[in-house]
KOLVOKE-826288 format. One record per residue (C-alpha): x negated, y negated, z; residue in three letters. Coordinates in Angstrom, 3 decimals, m for minus. Each point is the difference from the previous one (the first is absolute). Example, Ala and Ser with C-alpha at 12.3 -4.5 7.8 and 13.67 -1.06 7.14 Angstrom:
BEGIN
<<m12.300 4.500 7.800> ALA>
<<m1.370 m3.440 m0.660> SER>
END
This chain:
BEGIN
<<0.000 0.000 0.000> UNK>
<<m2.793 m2.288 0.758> UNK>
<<m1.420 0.240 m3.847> UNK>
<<3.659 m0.574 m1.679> UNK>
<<0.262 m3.231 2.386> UNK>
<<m3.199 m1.318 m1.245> UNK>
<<1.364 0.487 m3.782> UNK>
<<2.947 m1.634 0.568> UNK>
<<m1.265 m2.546 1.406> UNK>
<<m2.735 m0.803 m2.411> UNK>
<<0.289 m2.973 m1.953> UNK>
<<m2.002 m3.118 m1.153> UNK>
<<m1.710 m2.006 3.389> UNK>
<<0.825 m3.828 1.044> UNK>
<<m0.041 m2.107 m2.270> UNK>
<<m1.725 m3.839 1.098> UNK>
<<1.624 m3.307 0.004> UNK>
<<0.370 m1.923 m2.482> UNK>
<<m3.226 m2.811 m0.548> UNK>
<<0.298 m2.593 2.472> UNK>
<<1.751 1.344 2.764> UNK>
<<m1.633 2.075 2.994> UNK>
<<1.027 3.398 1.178> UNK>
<<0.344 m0.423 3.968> UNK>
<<1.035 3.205 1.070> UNK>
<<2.091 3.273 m1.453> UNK>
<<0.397 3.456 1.252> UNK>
<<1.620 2.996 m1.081> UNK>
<<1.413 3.817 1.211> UNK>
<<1.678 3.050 m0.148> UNK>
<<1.829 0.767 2.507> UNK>
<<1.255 3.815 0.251> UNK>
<<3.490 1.504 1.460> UNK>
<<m0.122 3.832 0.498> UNK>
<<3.184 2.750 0.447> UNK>
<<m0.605 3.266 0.924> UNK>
<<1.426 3.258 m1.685> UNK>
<<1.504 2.834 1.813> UNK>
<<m2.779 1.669 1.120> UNK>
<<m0.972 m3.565 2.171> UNK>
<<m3.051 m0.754 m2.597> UNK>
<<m0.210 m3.888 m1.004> UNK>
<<0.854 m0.862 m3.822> UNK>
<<m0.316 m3.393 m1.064> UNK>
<<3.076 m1.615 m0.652> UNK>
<<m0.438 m3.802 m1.128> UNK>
<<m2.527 m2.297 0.208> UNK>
<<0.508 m4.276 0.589> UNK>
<<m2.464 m1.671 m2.591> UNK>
<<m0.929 m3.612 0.645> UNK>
<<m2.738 m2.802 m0.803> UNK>
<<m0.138 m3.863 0.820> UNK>
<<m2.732 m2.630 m1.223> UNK>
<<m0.435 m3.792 1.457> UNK>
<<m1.461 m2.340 m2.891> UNK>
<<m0.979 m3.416 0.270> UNK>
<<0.321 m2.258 m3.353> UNK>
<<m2.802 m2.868 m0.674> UNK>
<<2.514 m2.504 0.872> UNK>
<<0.498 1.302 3.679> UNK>
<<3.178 2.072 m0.215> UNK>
<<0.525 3.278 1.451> UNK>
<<2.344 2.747 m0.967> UNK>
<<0.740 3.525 1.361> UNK>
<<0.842 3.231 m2.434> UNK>
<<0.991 3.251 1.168> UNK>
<<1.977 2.964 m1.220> UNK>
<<0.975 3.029 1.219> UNK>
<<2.019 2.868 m1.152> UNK>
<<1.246 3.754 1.262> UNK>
<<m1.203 3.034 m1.881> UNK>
<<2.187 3.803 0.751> UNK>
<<m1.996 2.792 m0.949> UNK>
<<3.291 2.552 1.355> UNK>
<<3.372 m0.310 m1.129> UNK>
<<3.207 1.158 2.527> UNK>
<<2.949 1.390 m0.817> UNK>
<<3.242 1.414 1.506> UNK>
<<0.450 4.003 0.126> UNK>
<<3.477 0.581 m1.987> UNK>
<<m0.297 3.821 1.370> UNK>
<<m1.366 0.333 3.599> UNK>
<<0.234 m4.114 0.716> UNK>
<<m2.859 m1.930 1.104> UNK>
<<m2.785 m1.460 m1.488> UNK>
<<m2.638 1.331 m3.088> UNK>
<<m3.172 m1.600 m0.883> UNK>
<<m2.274 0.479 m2.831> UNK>
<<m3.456 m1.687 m0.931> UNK>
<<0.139 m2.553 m2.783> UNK>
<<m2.802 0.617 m2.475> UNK>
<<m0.129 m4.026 m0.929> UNK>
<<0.840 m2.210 3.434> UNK>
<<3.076 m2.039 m0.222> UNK>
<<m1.040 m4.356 0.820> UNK>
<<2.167 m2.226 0.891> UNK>
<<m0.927 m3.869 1.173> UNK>
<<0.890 m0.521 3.686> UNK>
<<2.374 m3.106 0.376> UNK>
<<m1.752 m2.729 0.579> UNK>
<<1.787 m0.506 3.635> UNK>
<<m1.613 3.765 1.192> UNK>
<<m3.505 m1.012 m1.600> UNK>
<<m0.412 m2.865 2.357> UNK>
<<0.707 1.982 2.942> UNK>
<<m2.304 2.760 m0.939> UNK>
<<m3.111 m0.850 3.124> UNK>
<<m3.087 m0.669 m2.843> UNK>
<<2.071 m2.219 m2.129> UNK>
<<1.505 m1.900 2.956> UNK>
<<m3.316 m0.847 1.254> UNK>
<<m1.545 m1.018 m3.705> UNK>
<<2.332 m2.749 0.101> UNK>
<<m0.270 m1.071 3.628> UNK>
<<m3.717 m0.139 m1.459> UNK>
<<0.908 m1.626 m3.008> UNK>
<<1.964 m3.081 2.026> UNK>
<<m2.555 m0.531 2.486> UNK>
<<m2.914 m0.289 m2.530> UNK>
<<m0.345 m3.599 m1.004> UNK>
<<3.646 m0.577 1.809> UNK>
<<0.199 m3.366 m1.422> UNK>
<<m0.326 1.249 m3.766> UNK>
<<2.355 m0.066 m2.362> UNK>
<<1.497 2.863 m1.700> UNK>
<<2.820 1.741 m1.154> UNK>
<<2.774 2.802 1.585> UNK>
<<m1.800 3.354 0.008> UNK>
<<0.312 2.032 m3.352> UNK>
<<1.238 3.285 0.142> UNK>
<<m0.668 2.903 m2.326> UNK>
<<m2.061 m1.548 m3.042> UNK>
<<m0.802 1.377 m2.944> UNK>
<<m2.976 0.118 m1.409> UNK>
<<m1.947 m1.998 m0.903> UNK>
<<0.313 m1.776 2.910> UNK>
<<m2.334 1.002 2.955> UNK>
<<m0.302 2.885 0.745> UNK>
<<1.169 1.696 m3.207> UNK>
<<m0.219 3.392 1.584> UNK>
<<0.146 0.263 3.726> UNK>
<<0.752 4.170 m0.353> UNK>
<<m3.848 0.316 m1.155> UNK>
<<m2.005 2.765 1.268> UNK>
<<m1.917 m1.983 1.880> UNK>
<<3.360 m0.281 2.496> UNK>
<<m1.230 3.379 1.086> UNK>
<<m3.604 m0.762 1.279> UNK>
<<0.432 m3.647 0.345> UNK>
<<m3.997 m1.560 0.781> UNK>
<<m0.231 m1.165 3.603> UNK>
<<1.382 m3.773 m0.056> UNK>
<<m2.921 m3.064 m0.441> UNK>
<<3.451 m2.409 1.203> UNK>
<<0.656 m0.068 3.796> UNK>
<<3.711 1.341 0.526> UNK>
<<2.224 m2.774 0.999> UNK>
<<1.723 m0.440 3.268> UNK>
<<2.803 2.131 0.549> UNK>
<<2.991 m2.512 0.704> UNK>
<<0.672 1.247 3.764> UNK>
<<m2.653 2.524 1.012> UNK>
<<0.683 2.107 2.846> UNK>
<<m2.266 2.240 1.866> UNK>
<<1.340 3.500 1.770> UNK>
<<m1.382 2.070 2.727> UNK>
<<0.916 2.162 2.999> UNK>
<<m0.510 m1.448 3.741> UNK>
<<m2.124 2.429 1.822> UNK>
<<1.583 m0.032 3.148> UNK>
<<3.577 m1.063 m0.918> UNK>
<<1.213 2.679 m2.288> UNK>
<<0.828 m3.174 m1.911> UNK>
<<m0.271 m0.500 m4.176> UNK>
<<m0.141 m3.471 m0.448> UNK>
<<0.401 m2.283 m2.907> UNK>
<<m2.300 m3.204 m0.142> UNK>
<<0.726 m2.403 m2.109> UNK>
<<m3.663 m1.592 m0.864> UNK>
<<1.547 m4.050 m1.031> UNK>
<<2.365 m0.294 3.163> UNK>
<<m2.517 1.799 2.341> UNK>
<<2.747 1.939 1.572> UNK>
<<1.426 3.279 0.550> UNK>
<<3.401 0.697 m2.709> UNK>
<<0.672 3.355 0.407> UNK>
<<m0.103 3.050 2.864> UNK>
<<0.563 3.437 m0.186> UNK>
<<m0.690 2.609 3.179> UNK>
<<m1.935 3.468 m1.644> UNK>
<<m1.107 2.561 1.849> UNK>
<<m3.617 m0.538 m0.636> UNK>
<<m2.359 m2.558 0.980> UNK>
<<m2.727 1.208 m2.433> UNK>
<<1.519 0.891 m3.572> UNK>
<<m1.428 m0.155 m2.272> UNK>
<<2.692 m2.469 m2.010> UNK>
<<0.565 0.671 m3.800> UNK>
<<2.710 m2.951 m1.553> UNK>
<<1.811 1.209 m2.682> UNK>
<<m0.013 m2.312 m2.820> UNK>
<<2.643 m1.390 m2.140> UNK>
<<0.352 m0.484 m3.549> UNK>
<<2.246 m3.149 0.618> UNK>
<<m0.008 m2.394 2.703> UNK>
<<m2.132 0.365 3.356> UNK>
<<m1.076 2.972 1.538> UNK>
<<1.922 0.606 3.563> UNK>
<<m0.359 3.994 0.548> UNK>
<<m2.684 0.942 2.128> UNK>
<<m1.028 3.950 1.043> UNK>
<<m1.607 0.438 2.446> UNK>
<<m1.695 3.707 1.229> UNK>
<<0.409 0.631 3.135> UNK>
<<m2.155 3.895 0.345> UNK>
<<0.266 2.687 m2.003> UNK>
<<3.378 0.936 m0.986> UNK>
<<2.008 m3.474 0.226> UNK>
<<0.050 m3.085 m1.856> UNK>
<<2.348 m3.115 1.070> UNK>
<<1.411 m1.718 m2.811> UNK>
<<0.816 m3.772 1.460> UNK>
<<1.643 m2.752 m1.767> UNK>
<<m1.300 m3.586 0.483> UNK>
<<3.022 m1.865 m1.231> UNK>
<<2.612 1.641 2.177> UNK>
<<m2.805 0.368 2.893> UNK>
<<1.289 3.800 0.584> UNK>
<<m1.347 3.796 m0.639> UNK>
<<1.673 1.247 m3.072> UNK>
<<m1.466 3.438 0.502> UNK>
<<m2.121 2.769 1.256> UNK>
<<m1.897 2.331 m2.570> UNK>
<<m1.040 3.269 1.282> UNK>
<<m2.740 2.109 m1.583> UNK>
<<0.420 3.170 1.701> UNK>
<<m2.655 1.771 m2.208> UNK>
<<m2.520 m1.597 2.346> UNK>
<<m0.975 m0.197 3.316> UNK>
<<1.589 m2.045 2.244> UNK>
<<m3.278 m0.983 1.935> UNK>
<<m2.204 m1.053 m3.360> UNK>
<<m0.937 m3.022 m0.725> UNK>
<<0.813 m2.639 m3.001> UNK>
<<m2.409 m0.910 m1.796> UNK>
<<2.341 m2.721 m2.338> UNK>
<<2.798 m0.620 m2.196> UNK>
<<m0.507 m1.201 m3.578> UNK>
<<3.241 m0.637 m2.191> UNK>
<<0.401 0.064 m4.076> UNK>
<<0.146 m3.482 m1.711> UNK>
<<3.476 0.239 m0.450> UNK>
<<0.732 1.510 3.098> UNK>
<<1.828 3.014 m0.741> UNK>
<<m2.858 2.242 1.335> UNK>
<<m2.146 m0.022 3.453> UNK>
<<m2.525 1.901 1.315> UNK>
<<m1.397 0.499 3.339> UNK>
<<m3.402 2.248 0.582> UNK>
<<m0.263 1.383 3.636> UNK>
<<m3.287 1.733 1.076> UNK>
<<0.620 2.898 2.710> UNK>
<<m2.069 0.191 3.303> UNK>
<<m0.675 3.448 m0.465> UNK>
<<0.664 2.387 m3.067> UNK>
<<2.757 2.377 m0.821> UNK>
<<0.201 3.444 m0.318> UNK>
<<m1.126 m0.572 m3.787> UNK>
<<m2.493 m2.171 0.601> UNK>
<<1.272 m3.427 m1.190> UNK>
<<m0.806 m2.969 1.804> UNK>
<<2.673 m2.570 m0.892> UNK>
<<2.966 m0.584 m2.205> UNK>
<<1.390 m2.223 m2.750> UNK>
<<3.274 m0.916 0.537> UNK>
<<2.537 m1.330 m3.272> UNK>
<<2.731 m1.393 1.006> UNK>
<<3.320 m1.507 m2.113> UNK>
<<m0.003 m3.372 0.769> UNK>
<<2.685 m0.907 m0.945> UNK>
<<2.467 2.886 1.911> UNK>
<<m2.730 m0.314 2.436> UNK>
<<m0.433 3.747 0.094> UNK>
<<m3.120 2.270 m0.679> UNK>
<<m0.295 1.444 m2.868> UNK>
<<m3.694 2.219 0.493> UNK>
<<m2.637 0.921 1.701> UNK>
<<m3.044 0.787 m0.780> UNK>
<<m2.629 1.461 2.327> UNK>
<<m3.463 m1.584 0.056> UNK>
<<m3.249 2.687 0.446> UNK>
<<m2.206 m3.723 0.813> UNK>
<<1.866 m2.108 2.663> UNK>
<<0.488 m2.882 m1.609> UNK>
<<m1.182 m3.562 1.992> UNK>
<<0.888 m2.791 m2.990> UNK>
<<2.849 m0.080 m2.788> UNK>
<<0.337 m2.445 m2.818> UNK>
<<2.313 m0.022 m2.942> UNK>
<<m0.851 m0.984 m3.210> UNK>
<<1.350 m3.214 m1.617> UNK>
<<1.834 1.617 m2.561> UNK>
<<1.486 2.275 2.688> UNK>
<<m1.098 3.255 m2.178> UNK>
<<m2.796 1.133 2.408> UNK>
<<m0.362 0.146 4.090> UNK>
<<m3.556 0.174 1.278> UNK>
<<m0.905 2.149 3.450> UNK>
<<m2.943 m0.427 1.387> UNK>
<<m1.456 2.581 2.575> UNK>
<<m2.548 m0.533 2.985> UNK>
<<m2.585 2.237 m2.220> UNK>
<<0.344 m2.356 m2.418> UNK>
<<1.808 2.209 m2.673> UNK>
<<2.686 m2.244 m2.365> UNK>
<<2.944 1.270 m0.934> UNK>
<<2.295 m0.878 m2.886> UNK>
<<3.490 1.104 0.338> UNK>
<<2.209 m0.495 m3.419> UNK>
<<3.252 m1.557 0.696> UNK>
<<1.534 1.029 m2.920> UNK>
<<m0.776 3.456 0.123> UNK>
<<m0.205 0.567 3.703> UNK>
<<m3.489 1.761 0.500> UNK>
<<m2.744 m1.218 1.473> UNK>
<<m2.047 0.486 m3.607> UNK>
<<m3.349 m1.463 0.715> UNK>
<<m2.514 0.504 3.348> UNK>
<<m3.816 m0.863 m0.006> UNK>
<<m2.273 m1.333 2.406> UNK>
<<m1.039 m3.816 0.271> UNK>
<<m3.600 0.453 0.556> UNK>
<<m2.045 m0.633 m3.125> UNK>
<<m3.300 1.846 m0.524> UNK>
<<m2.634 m1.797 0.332> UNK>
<<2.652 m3.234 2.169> UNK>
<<0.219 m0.530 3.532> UNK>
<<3.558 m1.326 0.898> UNK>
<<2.705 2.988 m0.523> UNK>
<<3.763 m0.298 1.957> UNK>
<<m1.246 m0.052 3.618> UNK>
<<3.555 0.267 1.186> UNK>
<<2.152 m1.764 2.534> UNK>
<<m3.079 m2.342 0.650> UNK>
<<0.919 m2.274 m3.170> UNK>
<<2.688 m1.665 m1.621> UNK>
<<0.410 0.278 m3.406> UNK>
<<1.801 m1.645 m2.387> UNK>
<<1.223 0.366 m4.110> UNK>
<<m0.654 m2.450 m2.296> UNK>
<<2.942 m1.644 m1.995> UNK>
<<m1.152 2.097 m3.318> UNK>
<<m0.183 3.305 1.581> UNK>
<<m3.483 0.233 m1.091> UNK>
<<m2.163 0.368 3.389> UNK>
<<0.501 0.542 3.236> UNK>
<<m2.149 m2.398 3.094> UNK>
<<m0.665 1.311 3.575> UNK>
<<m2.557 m0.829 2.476> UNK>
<<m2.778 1.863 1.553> UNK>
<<m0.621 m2.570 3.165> UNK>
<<m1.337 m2.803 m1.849> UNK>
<<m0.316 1.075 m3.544> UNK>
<<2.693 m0.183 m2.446> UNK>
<<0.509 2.900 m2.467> UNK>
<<1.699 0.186 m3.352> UNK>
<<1.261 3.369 m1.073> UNK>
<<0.940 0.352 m3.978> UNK>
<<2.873 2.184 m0.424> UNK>
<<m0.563 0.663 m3.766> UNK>
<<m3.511 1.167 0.253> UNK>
<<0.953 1.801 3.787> UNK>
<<m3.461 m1.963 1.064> UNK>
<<m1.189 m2.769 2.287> UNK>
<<m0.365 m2.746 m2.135> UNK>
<<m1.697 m2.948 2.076> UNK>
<<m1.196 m0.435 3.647> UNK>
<<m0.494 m4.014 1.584> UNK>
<<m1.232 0.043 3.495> UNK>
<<1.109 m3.592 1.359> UNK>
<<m1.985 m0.510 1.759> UNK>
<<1.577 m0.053 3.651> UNK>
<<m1.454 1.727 3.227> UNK>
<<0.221 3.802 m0.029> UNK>
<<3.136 m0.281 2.419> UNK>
<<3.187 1.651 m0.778> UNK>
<<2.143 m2.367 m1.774> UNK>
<<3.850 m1.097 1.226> UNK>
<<1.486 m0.212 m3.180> UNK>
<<m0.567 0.149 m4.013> UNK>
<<2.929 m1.431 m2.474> UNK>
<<m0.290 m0.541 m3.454> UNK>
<<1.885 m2.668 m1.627> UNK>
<<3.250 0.084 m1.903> UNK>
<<m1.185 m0.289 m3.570> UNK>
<<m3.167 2.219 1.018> UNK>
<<m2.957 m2.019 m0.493> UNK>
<<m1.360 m0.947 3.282> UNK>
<<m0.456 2.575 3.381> UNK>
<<m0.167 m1.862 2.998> UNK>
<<m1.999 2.071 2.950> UNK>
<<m0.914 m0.443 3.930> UNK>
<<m1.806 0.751 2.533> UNK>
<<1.104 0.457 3.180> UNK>
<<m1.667 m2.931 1.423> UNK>
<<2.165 m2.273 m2.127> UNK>
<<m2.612 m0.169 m3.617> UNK>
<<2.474 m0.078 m2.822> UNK>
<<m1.918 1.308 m3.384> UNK>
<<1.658 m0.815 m3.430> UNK>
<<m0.312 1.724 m2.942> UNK>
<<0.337 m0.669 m3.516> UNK>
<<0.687 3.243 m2.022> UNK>
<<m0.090 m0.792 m3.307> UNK>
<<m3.701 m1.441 0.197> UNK>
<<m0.703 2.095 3.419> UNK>
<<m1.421 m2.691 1.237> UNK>
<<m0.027 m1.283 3.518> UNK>
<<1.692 m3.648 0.053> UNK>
<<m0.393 m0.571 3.647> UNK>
<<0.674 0.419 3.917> UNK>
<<2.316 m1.588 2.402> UNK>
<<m0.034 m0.178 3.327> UNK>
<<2.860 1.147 2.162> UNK>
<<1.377 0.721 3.594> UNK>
<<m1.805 3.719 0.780> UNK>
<<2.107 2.734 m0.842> UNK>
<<2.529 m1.987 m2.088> UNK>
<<2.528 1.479 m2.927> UNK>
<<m0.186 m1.645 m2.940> UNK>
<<2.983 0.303 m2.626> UNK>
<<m0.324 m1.494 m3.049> UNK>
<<2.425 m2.497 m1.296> UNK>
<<1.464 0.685 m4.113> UNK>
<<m2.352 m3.310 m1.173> UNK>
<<m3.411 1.504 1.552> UNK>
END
C-alpha cells in the first residue's frame, strides 16, 4: 500500500511565484484515515490532501492560497440480502474539494492564516483564495514530495491559543494550561499521577481527548471540554502490574498505540506488549507480544510505521497496515559508539520520518531509518552529568539539551552544528515553544 500511495500521489513539484513577489511561507500534507476489515487489520480508507503558500508582491501586499480536497480509496454500500454494510477497494481514489468552510477549520490551515495575518499585520492584501488552479502557486500541492516533506528552513508560526497538558503528581489531577492567560482551563481526576499522556488528534478543530495509561491493562480516556472520564480501556492480554511505556496516536486519529514493557517475562519469554486500540470505539483491537521490552515509541508522520525501541538497543518497526512487527535490527553501528542505551534518553522523530535523535548523557545521536545506521554524533559540549530533559523542536531542526545543573545546549540539525548554551535554574524542564 505504501508504493501505490506514492504513485498516486506523484505529480509535478511547486511551482515559484511569479517575478516580483516573495514566497513567505507554504506547507503541504497527507493526512491518512484508516478502517479496519473483519479480521481487526487496518485498511486505509481516505486520505485529507492540503497545501497553503504566503507570497509577498514587490508592492507590499500579501495574500494567502490554500486548497484542500478528500480522496476515498473504499467505496460502501448497503447489503440488499443479509443488510448491513459492503466495502470494496477502489482501484483509482475518488477526490473531492473540501468546502471551503471545513478547510479553514482543518488545525494546519487554521494556523497558516493566523500566520499569514500576523506577518506584516499592517499590509495590505486581499480575502484568502481558496482552491486555485494552476498556474497559480502552488500548481500541484499533491506532489510526491508531500510524502517526505524536507525539514522546514521557516520557523512554524504561533499557534493562535497554545495550551500545554500534563498530569499533577500528587493530585491525580490532568490539567489544562492555557499558555496566553497563564491559567488553569480545564480539570479532569485519572487514576494515575504518572501516565504517560497520549492526545488524540483531530482532523478538524482542536484537540481535547487525552489518554492517559494508568499500568498495564487500563487506559483512561478523559475529555478536556466536558472536564469528565469518557472511558476506561482494558487490555486484559497483559499484566495488570506492567508498566507503560507511551501512547502514540495515527495522524488522523483513528488508530493508537500504547507499548508496555513487563517487569519480568512470561511463560514465552516476551518482555512487553504492543497494544492497538480503535480509537474511535475506544476499544482494543490487538495485541501483540514484544520478545525486547520496549522503553520508547514513536509513530511515524505519515502514521504508516510505529517505532519500539528496547533497553538493548534493538529497533523495531511494526507495519500499521499490515499488523506485524516486519522489521527488527540493532542500533549499534560497527565501527560507532552511540547505539539505543534505553530508558536513559529521550528520543525524538523528525518531521520527515527520516532519522531518529536520542541522547547518550551529553551527546546527541542521529539514527537514519533508511540506511538502519547511526548517521551523526555532536557532543555539546556540557558536563558529563545526566541531563533533565532533551526536546526537539516542532518543525525538527533544532534539539535543545540540559544538564542537570541548569546548562541548556542547542542544536542545529540540519548543519549539526552547535549554536550555543544558555544558562538556566539547575535541574529545569525546558519545552519548546512552535516558533523555536
Amino acid at each position: 500500500m505504501k508504493y501505490v500511495m506514492l504513485l498516486l500521489l506523484a505529480a509535478p513539484l511547486f511551482g515559484q511565484p511569479s517575478e516580483g513577489t516573495d514566497l513567505i511561507d507554504m506547507g503541504a500534507d497527507v493526512i491518512p484515515s484508516y478502517t479496519q476489515n473483519g479480521l481487526g487489520m487496518p485498511l486505509l480508507d481516505s486520505t485529507l490532501q492540503y497545501s497553503w503558500s504566503i507570497i509577498r508582491a514587490a508592492d507590499g501586499s500579501k495574500q494567502f492560497t490554500f486548497t484542500a480536497k478528500k480522496c476515498n480509496y473504499i467505496a460502501y454500500v448497503n447489503d440488499p440480502i443479509f443488510g448491513g454494510t459492503l466495502w470494496t477497494i477502489i482501484p483509482v481514489p475518488v477526490c473531492n474539494p473540501l468546502a471551503e468552510s471545513s478547510a479553514l477549520t482543518l488545525g494546519p490551515i487554521s494556523a497558516a492564516l493566523q500566520e499569514f495575518y500576523n506577518y506584516h499585520p499592517n499590509a495590505p492584501h486581499d480575502a484568502p483564495i481558496y482552491n486555485p488552479a494552476p498556474p497559480t502557486t502552488p500548481p500541484n500541492p499533491f506532489a510526491e514530495a508531500v510524502l517526505r516533506p524536507k525539514l522546514s528552513t521557516v520557523t512554524p508560526a504561533t499557534p493562535p491559543n497554545p495550551q500545554m497538558i500534563f498530569l499533577d503528581g500528587l493530585t491525580y489531577n490532568l490539567l489544562q494550561f492555557d499558555l496566553t492567560a497563564q491559567k488553569i482551563t480545564s480539570t479532569v481526576v485519572v487514576p494515575s499521577t504518572t501516565g504517560p499522556l497520549g492526545i488524540r488528534p483531530v482532523l478538524m478543530g482542536a484537540a481535547h481527548e487525552v489518554w492517559t495509561a494508568n499500568g498495564g491493562n487500563q487506559v483512561t480516556v478523559a475529555d478536556l471540554t466536558t472536564q469528565a472520564v469518557v472511558t476506561n480501556i482494558m487490555a486484559p492480554a497483559v499484566p495488570q502490574a506492567a508498566p507503560p511505556t507511551g501512547i502514540v496516536f495515527t495522524p488522523d486519529g483513528t488508530m493508537a498505540f500504547e507499548a508496555i514493557g513487563f517487569f519480568s517475562p512470561d511463560s514465552a519469554g516476551n518482555n512487553g506488549a504492543l497494544v492497538a486500540f480503535d480509537a474511535v470505539n475506544r476499544k482494543v483491537s490487538s495485541t501483540l507480544l514484544l520478545k525486547n521490552g520496549p522503553t520508547a515509541i514513536l509513530m511515524a508522520p505519515d502514521g504508516l510505521t510505529v517505532y519500539l525501541l528496547s533497553p538493548s538497543g534493538q529497533l523495531t518497526y511494526y507495519d500499521v497496515l499490515s499488523g506485524t512487527a516486519d522489521l527488527s535490527l540493532s542500533t549499534y553501528t560497527p565501527g560507532l559508539a552511540g547505539g539505543y542505551p534505553g530508558s536513559s534518553a529521550q528520543v525524538f522523530i523528525t518531521p520527515d520520518g527520516t532519522h531518529l535523535y536520542w541522547n547518550i548523557n551529553y551527546l546527541i545521536v542521529g539514527f537514519d531509518l533508511t540506511t538502519h545506521k547511526i548517521s551523526s554524533t555532536l557532543n555539546t559540549g556540557l558536563p558529563s552529568t545526566s541531563p533533565s530533559t532533551m526536546q526537539m523542536s516542532q518543525d525538527g531542526s533544532r534539539i535543545w539539551l540540559t544538564n542537570a545543573g541548569g546548562t541548556v545546549a542547542v542544536y542545529d540539525v540540519p548543519t549539526g552544528g552547535l549554536l550555543g548554551t544558555i544558562t538556566a535554574d539547575p535541574l529545569s524542564a525546558i519545552y519548546i515553544s512552535p516558533v523555536n
